[in-house]
C-alpha positions as CSV (number, residue, x, y, z in Angstrom):
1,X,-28.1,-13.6,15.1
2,X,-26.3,-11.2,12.7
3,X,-28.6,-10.5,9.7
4,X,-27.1,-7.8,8.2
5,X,-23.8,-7.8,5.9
6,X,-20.9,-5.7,6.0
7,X,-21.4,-4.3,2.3
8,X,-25.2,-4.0,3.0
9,X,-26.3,-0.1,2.5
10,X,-26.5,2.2,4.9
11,X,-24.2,3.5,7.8
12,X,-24.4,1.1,10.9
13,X,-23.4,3.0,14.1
14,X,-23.3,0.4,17.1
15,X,-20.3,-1.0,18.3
16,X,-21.9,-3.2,20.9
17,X,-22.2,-6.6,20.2
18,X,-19.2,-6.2,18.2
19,X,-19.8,-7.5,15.0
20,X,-16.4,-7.9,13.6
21,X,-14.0,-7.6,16.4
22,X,-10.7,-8.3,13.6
23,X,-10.9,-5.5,11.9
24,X,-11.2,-3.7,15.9
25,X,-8.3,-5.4,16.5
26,X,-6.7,-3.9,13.2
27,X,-7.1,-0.4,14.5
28,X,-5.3,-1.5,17.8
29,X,-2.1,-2.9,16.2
30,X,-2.0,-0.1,13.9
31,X,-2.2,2.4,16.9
32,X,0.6,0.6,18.0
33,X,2.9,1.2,15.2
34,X,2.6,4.9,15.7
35,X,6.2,6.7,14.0
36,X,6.9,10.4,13.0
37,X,8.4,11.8,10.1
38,X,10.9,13.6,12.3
39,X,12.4,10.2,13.3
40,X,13.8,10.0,10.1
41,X,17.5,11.2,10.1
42,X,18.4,12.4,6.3
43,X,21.9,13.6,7.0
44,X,23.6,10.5,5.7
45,X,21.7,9.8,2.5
46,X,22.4,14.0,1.7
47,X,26.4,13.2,1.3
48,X,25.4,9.5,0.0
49,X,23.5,11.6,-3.1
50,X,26.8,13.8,-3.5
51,X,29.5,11.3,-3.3
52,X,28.6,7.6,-3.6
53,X,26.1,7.3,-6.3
54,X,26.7,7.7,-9.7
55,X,24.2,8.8,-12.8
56,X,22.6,5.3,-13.2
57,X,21.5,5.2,-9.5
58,X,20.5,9.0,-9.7
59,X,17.7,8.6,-12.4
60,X,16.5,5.7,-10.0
61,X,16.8,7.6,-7.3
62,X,14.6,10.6,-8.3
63,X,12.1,8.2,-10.7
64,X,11.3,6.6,-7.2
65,X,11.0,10.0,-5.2
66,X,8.8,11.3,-8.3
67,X,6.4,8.2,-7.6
68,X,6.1,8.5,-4.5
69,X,5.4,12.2,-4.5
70,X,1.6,11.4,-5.8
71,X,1.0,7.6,-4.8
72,X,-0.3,7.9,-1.5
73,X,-2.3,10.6,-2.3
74,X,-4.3,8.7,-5.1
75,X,-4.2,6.1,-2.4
76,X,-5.9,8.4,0.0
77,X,-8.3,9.9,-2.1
78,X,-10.2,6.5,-3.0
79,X,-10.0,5.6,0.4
80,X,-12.4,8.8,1.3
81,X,-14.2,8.9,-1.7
82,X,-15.4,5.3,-2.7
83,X,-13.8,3.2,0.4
84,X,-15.5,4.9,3.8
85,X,-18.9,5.5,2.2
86,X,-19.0,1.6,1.4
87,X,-17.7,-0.8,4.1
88,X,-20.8,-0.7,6.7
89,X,-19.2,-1.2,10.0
90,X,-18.2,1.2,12.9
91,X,-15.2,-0.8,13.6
92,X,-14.1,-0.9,10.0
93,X,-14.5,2.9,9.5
94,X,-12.4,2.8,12.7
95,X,-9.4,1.7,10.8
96,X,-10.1,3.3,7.9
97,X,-10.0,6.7,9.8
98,X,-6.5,5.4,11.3
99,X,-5.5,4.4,7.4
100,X,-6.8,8.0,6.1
101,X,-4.0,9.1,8.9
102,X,-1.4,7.5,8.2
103,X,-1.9,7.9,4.1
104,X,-1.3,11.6,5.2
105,X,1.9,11.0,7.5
106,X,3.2,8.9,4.0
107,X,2.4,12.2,2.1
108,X,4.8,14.0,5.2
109,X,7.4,11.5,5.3
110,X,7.6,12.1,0.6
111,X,7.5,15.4,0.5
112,X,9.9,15.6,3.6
113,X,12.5,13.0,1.1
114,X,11.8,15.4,-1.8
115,X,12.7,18.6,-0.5
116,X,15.5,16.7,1.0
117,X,16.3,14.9,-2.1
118,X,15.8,17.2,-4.3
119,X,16.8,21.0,-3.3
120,X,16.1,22.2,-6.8
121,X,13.0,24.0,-6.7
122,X,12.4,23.3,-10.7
123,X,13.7,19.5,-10.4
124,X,10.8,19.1,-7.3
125,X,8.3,20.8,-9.6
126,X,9.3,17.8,-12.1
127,X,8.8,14.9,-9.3
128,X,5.9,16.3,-8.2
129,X,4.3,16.8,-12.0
130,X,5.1,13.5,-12.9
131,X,2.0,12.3,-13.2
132,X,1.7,14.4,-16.2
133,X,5.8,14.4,-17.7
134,X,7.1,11.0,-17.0
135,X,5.0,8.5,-19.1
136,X,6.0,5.3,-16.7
137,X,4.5,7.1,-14.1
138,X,1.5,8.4,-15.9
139,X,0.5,4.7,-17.1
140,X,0.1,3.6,-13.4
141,X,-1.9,6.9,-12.7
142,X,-4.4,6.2,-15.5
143,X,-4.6,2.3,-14.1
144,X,-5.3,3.9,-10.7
145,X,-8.0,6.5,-12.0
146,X,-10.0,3.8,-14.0
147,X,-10.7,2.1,-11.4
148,X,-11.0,4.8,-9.3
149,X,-13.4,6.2,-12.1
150,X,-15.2,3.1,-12.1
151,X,-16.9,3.1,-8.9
152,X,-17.6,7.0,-8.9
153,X,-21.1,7.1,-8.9
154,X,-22.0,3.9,-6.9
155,X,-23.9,5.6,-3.9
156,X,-25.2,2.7,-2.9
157,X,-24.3,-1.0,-2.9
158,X,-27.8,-2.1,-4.0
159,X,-27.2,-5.5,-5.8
160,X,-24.3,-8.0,-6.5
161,X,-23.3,-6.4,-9.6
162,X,-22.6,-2.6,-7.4
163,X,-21.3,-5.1,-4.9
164,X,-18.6,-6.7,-7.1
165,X,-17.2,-3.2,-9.0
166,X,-16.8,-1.9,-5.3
167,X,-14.4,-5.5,-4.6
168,X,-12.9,-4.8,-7.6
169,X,-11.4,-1.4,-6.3
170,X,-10.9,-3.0,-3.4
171,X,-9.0,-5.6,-4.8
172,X,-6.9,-3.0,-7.3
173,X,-6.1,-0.8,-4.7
174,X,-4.9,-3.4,-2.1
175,X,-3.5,-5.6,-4.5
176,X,-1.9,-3.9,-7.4
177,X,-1.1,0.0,-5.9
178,X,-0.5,-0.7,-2.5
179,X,1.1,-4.8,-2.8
180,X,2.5,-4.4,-6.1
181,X,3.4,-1.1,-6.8
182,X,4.5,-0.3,-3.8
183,X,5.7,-3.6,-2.8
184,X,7.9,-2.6,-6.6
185,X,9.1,0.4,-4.9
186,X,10.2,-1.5,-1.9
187,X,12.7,-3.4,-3.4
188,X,14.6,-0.5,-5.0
189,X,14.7,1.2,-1.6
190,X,16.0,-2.4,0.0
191,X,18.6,-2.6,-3.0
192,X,20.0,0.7,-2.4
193,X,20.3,-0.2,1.5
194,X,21.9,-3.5,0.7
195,X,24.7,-1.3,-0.9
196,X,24.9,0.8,2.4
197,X,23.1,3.7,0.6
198,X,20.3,6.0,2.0
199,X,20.3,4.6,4.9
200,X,17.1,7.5,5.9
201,X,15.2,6.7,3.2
202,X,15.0,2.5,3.8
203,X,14.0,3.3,7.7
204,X,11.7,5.4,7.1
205,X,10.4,3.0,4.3
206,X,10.5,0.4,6.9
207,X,7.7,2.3,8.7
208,X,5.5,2.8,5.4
209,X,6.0,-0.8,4.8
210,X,4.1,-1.8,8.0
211,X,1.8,0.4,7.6
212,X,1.0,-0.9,4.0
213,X,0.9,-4.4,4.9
214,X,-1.5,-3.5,7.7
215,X,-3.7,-1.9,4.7
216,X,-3.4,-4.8,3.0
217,X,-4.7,-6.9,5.5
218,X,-7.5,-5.3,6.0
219,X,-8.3,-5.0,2.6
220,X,-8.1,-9.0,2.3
221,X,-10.0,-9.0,5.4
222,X,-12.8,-6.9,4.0
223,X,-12.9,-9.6,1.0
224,X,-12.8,-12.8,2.8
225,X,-15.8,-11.3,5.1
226,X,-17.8,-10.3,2.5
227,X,-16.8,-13.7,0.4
228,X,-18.2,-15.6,3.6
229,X,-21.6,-13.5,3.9
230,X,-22.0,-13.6,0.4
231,X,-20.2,-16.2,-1.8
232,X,-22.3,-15.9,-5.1
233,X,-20.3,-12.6,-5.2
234,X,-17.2,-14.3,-6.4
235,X,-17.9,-16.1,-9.4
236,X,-15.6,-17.2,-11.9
237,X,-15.8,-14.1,-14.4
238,X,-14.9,-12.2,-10.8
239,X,-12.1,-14.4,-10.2
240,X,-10.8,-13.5,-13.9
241,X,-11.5,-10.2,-13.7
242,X,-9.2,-9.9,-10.5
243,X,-6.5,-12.3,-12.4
244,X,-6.6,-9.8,-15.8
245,X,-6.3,-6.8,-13.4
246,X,-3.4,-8.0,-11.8
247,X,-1.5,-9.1,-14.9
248,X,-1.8,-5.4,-16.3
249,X,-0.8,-3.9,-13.0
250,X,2.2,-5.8,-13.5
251,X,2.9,-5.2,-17.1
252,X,2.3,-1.0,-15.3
253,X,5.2,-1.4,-13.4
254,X,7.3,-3.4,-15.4
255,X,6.9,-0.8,-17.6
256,X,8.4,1.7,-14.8
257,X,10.9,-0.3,-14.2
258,X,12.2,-0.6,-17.9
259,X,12.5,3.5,-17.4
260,X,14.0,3.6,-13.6
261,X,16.6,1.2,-14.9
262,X,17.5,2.3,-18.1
263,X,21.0,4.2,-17.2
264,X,22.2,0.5,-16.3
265,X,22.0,-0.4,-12.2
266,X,24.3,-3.2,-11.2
267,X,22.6,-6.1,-9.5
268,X,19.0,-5.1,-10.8
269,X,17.8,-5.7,-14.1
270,X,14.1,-5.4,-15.6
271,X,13.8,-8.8,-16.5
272,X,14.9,-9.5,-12.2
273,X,12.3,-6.9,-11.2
274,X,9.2,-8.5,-13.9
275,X,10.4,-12.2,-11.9
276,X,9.9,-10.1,-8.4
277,X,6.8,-8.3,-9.2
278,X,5.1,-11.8,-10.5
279,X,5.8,-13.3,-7.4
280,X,4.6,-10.6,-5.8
281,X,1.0,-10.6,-7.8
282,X,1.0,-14.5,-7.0
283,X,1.5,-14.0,-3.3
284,X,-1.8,-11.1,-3.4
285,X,-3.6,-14.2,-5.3
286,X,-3.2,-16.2,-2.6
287,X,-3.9,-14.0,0.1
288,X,-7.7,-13.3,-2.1
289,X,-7.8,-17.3,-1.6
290,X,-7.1,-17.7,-5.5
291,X,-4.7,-19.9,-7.3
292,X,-1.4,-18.5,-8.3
293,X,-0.6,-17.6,-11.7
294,X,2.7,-16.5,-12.6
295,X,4.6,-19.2,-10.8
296,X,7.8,-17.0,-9.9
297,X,10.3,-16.9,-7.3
298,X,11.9,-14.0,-5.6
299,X,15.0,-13.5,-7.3
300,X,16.1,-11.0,-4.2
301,X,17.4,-12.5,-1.4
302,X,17.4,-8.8,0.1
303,X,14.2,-8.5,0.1
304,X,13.8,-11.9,2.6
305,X,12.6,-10.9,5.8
306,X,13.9,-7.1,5.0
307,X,12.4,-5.6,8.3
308,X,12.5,-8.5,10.8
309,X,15.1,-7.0,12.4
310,X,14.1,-3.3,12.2
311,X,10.6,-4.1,13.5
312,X,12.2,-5.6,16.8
313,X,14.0,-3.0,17.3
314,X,11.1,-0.2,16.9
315,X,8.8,-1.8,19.1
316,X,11.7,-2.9,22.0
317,X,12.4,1.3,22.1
318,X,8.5,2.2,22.2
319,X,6.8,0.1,24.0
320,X,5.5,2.3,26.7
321,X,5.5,5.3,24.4
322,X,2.8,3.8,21.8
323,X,0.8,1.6,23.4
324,X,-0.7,4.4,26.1
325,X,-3.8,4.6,23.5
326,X,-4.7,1.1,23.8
327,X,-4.1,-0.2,27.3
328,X,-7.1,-2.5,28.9
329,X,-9.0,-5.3,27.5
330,X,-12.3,-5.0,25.4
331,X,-14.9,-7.7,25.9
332,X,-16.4,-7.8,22.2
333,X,-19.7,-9.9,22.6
334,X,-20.4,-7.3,25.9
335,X,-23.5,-5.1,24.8
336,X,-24.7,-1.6,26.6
């Protein structure tokens, strides 16, 4: 009979019995979805940046790269800092190691698309400074580092109250950085492909998308476990607490996109993009098993089932390449 709970204290080290064989699972399929940087081929989107995009596009373009250029790493570091230290299973840790890995190959593939992007040494010094020189971009910073900020000295999870701020950044940095601000930077990426523009940039994208929906999902799977074990946890001032946070995460990025669309883009328009991000908040709200706020649509039909196609493709061509790691069957309830 399991007694203890996955946000008890402590650092449990026995993977036999398994006691949560999903999140094991988690660490298989994202083994699985194994990519380089070096796949990405840059050569088209260098003479689409010279020849088919004009200035409106441009301050997009490089407002998007500058983004970039940080998030993952503020991603990363509350993933070793307040993350690991917290979520008391070997198997969890497993994925969060595999997470911490591919947070880094996200750092690769941006810096790879600035360089690329952006052959300027002074104008990549601006990109990657923009946490400090581009307010839009500084706002969602400071809404990262409060929470971040807010869970800094929890060493230990030691009563409900410790055990709901930890959720919280849980919940803020699944739901709001990595499904709403990222999920925000998506769609510009998708746009510019659905205009047959940087075609690099959207497959490489297509690969950080998996990954961040595989973060995601664990995330929400590391909520709805320890909503099971312990359901006084999420009371109602939790549930509004989650609800406020994501309605200022949006406002965050709506406020980005006021700025990365301000030259005028065809086809995208802030008001589009606030419509996109609210349904985007309402879709995390139901995935944390709450009620949906915003009631939005998605107003972009490129954005419906944008990597369907790719993500055939990539597994078809590495099937026997990426799946060497994870061959054989585990039998989870099997002990020493």
């Amino acid at each position: 009979m399991q007694t203890s709970k996955l946000l008890d204290p402590g650092y449990d080290l026995t993977l036999r019995p398994m006691r949560y064989p999903r999140f094991y699972e988690m660490y298989r399929d994202a083994i699985r979805n194994t990519w380089t940087v070096e796949e990405v081929d840059f050569s088209l989107d260098t003479n689409d940046l010279k020849n088919k995009v004009g200035p409106a596009e441009r301050h997009l373009i490089e407002r998007l790269v500058a983004f970039f250029a940080t998030g993952d790493s503020i991603v990363a570091n509350n993933l070793v800092l307040n993350l690991y230290q917290h979520i008391n299973a070997p198997e969890a840790r497993m994925f969060l190691s595999r997470q911490l890995y591919e947070e880094a190959l996200h750092v690769q593939f941006y810096l790879t698309l600035l360089d690329t992007y952006l052959p300027d040494p002074a104008a990549r010094a601006r990109a990657f400074a923009a946490v400090e020189n581009i307010p839009s971009i500084r706002k969602k910073a400071e809404f990262c580092f409060r929470w971040m900020d807010s869970v800094q000295d929890l060493r230990r999870l030691e009563n409900p109250a410790q055990r709901r701020q930890f959720l919280l950044n849980l919940v803020c940095f699944a739901a709001c950085i990595e499904g709403l601000f990222f999920f925000g930077a998506f769609a510009y990426v998708y746009y510019l492909r659905s205009r047959g523009l940087l075609h690099g940039l959207a497959g490489g994208t297509n690969w950080v998308f998996r990954d961040e929906s595989g973060h995601m999902a664990f995330a929400f799977e590391v909520i709805r476990t320890a909503r099971e074990e312990e359901p006084d946890l999420f009371d109602e001032d939790f549930k509004k607490q989650v609800v406020t946070m994501l309605c200022e995460a949006v406002d965050c990025e709506c406020a980005f996109s006021e700025d990365v669309l301000s030259g005028g883009v065809a086809g995208l328009s802030p008001r589009d993009m606030r419509q996109y991000l609210e349904y985007c908040a309402d879709q995390r709200l139901a995935q944390l098993g709450l009620p949906r706020h915003f009631g939005s649509r998605n107003p972009f039909p490129f954005m419906d089932l944008q990597d369907v196609q790719e993500l055939t493709n990539f597994f078809e061509r590495r099937v026997s390449a990426y799946q060497v790691g994870v061959q054989g069957e585990v039998a989870f309830d099997a002990a020493f």
